[in-house]
Structures are given as C-alpha cells and as structure tokens.
C-alpha positions in Angstrom: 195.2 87.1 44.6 192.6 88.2 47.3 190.6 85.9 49.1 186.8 86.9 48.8 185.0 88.5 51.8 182.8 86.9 53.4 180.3 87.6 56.3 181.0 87.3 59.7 179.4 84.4 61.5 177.3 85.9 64.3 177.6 86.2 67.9 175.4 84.5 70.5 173.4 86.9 71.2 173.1 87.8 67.1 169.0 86.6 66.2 169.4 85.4 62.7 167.5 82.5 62.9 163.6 82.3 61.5 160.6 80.6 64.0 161.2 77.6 61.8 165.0 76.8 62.1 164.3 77.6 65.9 162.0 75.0 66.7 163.7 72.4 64.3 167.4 73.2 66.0 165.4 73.3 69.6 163.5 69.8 68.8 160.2 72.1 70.0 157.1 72.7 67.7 156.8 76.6 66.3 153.7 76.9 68.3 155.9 76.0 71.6 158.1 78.6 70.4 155.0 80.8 70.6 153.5 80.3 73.8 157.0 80.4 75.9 157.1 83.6 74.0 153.5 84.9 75.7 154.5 83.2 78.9 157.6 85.5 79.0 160.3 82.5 79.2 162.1 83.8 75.5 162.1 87.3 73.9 162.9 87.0 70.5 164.5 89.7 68.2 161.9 90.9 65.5 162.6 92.0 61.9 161.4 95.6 60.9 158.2 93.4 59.4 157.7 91.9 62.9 159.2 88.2 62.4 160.4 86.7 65.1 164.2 85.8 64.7 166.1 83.6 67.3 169.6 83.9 68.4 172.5 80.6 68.9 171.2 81.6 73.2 167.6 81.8 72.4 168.4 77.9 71.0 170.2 77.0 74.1 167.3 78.7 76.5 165.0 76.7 74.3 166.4 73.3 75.0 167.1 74.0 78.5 163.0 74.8 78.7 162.7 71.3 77.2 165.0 69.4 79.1 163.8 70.6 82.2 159.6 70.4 81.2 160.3 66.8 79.7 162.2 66.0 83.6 158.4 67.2 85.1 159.1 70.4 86.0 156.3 73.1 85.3 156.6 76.6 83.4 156.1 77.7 86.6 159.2 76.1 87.8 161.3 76.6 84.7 160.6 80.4 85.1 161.8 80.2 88.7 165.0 78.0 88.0 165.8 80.6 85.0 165.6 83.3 87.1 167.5 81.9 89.9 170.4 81.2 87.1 169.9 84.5 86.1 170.7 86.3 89.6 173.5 83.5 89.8 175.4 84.7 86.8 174.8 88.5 87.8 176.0 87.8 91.4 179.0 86.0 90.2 180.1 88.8 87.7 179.7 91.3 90.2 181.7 89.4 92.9 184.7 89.4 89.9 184.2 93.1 89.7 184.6 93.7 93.3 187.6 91.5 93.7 188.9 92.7 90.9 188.4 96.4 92.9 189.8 95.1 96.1 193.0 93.9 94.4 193.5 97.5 92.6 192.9 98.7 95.9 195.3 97.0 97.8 198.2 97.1 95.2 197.5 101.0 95.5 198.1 101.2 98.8 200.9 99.1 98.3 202.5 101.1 96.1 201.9 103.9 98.5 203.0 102.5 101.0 206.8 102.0 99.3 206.5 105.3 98.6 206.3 106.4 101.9 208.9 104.0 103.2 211.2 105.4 100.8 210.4 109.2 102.0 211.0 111.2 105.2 208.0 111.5 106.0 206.2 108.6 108.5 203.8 106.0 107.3 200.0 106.9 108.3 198.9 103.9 106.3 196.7 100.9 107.7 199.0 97.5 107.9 198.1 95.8 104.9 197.3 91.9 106.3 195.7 89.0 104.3 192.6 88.0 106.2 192.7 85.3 108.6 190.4 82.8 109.3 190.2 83.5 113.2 189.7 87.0 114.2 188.4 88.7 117.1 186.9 92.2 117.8 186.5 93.4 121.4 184.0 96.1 121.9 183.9 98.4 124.4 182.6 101.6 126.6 184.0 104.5 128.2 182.8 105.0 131.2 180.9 107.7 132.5 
C-alpha cells in the first residue's frame, strides 16, 4: 500500500503565511504589520496579486520588534539593534569561512611538506608553528 504524498512543510525563509495569521502568530495588529513594513524593519514576500505573505523568520523578526518596543526602545533603536545583529551574524559566518580556509591551508602545506621530507629534494617550506601568545618582531635598517 502507498502512503499518500503530502506537501512539504516549508522552510524558514518560505512566506506562506497571509497579513492576518502574521499579526495573530506575532501578537501585533495587521496595521503594525504595515507600518514596520513602510519603515523598512520587514519585507514581506508578495503573491503575483500583491498580498503580502510572511515567512516562520518574518514571525520571529516580528516578535523580536515587539519585545524590544514593549522594553522602551524606539524604531529607531530597533532598526539599529537589527542591523547590528545583522553585521553580527555576517561577521561570524565569514570568520567560519576564513578559518575553515586557514585549516585547508595549513593541512596543504602539511601534506607538502611530507612530501618533501619523503623526497631528495630539500624542504623550502615555512615551519608550520601554532601561534603563540607572546611574540616579538624586531625591525630593523641597513645602514647606509
């Protein structure tokens, strides 16, 4: 016997619900919903006939905009604190990315540098050293 399809539940980002649902799941008023549209703080998804339609994220954003208006913080304010959280996430996914490119880089040299310990010819390499916390640089001049 099969087992009837059914749809997929949809993602976070997925806008599915209507203005209505929104505001009911976000504890807001549709008219709320509205103006944090004009003030920029949400972008909706629209339907080919224009209707706004919310995502499970949009919800969450929502009630993060209330919590933090209901604390006595202005839109101003929220708009900051959103966008701070917003260069926050970015920063820290990029910082993954680039340690993420300094491991691949170090196991390649790694791996190089085997390869040349196991050949004839001599190692050209840099030492491979974890950082420490203590370092020291001297600079200096040649004379003239």
């Amino acid at each position: 016997m099969s087992r009837p399809s059914f749809p997929m539940e949809p993602g976070p980002e997925q806008p599915v619900y209507v203005i209505s649902v929104a505001a009911e799941l976000s504890g807001l008023h549709p008219q709320t919903l509205r103006g944090y549209e004009r003030l920029g703080l949400i972008t909706p998804g629209r339907t080919v006939g224009g209707g706004r339609r919310y995502s499970h994220r949009d919800i969450e954003l929502l009630r993060t905009i209330a919590e933090l208006t209901a604390a006595g913080i202005g839109i101003e304010g929220v708009r900051r604190l959103l966008d701070l959280e917003n260069q926050l996430t970015a920063l820290r996914a990029r910082n993954e990315e680039l340690v993420a490119e300094l491991e691949a880089a170090r196991e390649a040299l790694r791996r190089a540098a085997r390869a040349g310990a196991d050949s004839a010819t001599p190692n050209r390499l840099p030492v491979l050293r974890r950082p420490s916390p203590v370092q020291s640089m001297v600079v200096w001049r040649r004379p003239r």
